[in-house]
C-alpha positions as CSV (number, residue, x, y, z in Angstrom):
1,X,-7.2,41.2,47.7
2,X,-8.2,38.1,45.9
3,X,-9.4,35.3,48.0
4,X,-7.1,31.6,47.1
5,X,-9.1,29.2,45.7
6,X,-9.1,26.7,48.8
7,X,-11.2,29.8,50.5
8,X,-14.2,29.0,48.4
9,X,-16.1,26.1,47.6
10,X,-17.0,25.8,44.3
11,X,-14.6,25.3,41.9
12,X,-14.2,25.7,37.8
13,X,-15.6,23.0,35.7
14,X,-11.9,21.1,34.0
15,X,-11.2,21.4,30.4
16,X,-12.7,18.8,28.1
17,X,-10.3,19.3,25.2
18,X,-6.3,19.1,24.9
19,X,-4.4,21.9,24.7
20,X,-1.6,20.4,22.6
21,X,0.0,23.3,21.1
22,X,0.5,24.8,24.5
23,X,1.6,22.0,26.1
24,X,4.4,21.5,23.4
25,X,5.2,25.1,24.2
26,X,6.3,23.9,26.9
27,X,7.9,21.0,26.5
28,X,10.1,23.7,23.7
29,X,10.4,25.9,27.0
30,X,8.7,29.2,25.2
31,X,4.5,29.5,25.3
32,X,2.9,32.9,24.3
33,X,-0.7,33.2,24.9
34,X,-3.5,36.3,23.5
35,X,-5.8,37.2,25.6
36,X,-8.1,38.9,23.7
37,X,-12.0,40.7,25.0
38,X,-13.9,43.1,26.3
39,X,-12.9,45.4,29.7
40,X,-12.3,42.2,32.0
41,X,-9.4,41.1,29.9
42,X,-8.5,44.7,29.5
43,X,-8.5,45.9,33.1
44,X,-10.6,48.9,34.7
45,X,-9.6,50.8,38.0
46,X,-7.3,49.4,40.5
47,X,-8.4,45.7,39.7
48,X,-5.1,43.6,37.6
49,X,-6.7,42.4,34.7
50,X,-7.2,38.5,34.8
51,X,-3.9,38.3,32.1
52,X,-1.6,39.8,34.8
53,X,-2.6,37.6,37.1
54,X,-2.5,34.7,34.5
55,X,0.5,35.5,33.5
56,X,1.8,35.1,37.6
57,X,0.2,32.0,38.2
58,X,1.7,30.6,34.9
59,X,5.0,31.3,35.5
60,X,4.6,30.0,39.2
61,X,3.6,26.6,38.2
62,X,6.3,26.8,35.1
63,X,9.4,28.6,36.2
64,X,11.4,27.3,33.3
65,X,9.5,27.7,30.2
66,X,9.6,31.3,29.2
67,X,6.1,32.1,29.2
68,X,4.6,35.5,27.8
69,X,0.8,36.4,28.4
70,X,-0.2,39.2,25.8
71,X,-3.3,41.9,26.7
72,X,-5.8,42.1,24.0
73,X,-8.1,43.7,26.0
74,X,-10.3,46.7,24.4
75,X,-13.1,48.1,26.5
76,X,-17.0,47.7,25.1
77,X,-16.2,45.7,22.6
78,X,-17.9,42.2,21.2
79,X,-17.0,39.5,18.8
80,X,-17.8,41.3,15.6
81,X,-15.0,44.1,16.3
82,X,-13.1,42.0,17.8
83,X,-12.8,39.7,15.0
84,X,-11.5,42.3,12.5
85,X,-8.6,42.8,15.2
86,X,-7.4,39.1,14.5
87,X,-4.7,39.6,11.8
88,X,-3.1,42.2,14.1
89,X,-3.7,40.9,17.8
90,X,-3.9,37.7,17.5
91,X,-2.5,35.9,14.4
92,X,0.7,38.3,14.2
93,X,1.3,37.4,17.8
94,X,1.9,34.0,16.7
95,X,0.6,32.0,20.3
96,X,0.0,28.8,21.0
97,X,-2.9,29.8,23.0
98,X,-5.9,32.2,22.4
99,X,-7.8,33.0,25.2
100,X,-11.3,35.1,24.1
101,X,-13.5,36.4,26.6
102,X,-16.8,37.4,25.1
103,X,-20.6,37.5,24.7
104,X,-21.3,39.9,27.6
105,X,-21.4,43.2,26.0
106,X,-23.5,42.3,23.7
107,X,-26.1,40.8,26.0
108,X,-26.0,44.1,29.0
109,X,-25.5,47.1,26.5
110,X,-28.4,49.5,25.6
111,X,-30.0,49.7,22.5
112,X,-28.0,53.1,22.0
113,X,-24.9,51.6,22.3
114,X,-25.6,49.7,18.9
115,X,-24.7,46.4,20.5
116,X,-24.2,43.7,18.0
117,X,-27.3,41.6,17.6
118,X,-27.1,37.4,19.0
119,X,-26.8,36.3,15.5
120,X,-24.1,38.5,14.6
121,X,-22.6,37.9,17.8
122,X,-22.4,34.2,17.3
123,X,-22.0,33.9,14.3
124,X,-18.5,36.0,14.7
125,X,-17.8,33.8,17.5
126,X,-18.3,30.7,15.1
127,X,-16.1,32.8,12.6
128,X,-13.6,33.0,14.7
129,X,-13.3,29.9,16.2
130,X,-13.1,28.3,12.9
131,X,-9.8,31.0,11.6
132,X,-7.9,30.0,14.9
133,X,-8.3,26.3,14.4
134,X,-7.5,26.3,10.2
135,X,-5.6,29.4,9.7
136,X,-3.6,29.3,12.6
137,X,-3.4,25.8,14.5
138,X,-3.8,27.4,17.9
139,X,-5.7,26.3,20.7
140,X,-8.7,27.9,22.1
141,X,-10.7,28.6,25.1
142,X,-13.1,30.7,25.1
143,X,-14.7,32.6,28.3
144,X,-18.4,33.3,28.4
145,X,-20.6,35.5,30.1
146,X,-20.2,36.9,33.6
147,X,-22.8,36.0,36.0
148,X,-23.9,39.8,37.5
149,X,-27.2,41.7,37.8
150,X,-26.8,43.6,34.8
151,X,-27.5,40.3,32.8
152,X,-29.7,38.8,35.4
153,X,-32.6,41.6,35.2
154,X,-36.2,40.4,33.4
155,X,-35.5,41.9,30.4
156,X,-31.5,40.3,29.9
157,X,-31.5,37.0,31.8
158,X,-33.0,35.1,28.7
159,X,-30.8,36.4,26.6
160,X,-27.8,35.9,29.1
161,X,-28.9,32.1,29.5
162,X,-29.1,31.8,25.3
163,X,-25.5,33.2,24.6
164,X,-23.9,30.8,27.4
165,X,-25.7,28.2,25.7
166,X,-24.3,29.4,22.1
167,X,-20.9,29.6,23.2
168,X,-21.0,26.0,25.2
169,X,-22.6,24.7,21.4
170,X,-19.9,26.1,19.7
171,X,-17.2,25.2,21.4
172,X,-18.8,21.9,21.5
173,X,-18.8,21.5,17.5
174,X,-15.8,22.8,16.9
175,X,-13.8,20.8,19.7
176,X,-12.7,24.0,21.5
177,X,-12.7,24.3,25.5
178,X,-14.9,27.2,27.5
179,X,-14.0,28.2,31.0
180,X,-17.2,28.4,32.1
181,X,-17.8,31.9,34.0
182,X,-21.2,31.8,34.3
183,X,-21.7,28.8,35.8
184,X,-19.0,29.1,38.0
185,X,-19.8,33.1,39.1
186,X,-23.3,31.7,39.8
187,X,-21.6,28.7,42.0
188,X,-19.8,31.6,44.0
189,X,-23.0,33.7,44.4
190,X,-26.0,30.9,44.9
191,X,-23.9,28.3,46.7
192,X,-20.9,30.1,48.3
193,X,-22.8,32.9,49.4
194,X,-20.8,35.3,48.1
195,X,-22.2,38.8,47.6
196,X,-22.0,40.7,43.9
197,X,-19.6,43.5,45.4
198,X,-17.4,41.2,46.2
199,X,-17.0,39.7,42.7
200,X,-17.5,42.9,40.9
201,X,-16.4,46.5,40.9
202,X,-19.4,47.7,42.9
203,X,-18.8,51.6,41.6
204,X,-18.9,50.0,38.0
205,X,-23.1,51.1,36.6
206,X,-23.4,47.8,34.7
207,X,-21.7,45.4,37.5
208,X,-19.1,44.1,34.0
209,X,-16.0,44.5,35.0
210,X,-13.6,42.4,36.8
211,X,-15.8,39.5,37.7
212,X,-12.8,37.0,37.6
213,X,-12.9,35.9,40.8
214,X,-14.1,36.6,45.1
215,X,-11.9,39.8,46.4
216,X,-12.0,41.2,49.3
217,X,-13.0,44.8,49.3
């Protein structure tokens, strides 16, 4: 069971940029947002995927809009594939909102996994970014890394530390707003005290799962 968020002390960083074409969504009373990533946004195990519960919260806060939270979610996947899934997931959708979780797989994923390199990885990021904003007028917020010890070991952490940085500079040129994971899973663990298996599928190898927020096991 997921812990409410006056049970833990730190808190997510606020969003620096507008999100105008969802909050006209509103004020028309229908929104649709694409989530779109790797197997957080998809959903492993017993754990709701953070759209379902996004979706729940939403329509709490907003009981009169019609509000519609669409799973884009594939598993092991990074920004390069999941760029060439735009057209379909994403721009056919028609949102107001994109929501794309990335840069972890291809910072924790083994060598025979043919992860996609940094470069490739923000540069498809940048790509991306740049197709939502022209092509499609939607708004954006993109959701870095998660902060676990697969990306925290001597031979990831610099690595882990660069892409968070990438994405922050990204967003940051192109005007675009980042929920912060990292920072804020790193809050939970370094000042909270709260322990890895509780913010991560603890039968998971790689610890990259459902790191959306403090359960309870």
């Amino acid at each position: 069971m997921a812990l409410g968020s006056s049970e833990f002390p730190v808190q997510a960083a606020p969003f620096e940029q507008p999100l105008t074409n969802f909050a006209n969504g509103l004020r028309r009373g229908q929104v649709k947002v694409v989530a779109i990533g790797s197997s957080t946004t998809a959903g492993e195990g017993g754990i709701a995927p953070y759209p379902q519960r996004l979706l729940a919260d939403l329509r709490s806060i907003f009981p009169k809009p019609g509000i519609d939270v669409i799973n884009r979610g594939v598993g092991g996947e990074e920004a390069p594939k999941e760029l060439l899934r735009f057209k379909h997931d994403v721009f056919d959708q028609k949102p107001d909102l994109v929501i794309w979780q990335v840069g972890t797989n291809a910072v924790w994923q083994s060598a025979d996994q043919n992860p996609p390199t940094f470069d490739e990885t923000r540069r498809a990021i940048a790509d991306g970014v740049d197709q939502l904003l022209v092509d499609g007028g939607i708004d954006v917020i993109l959701m870095d890394l998660q902060y676990v010890p697969a990306v925290l070991t001597p031979a990831k952490a610099d690595k882990a530390n660069a892409m968070v940085a990438a994405i922050s500079e990204i967003a940051h040129a192109k005007r675009v707003n980042v929920f912060r994971r990292f920072a804020l899973m790193k809050g939970w663990h370094d000042v909270a005290r709260i322990s890895f298996d509780r913010m991560v599928d603890p039968g998971e190898t790689a610890g990259c799962t459902q790191a959306t927020g403090p359960r309870t096991r």
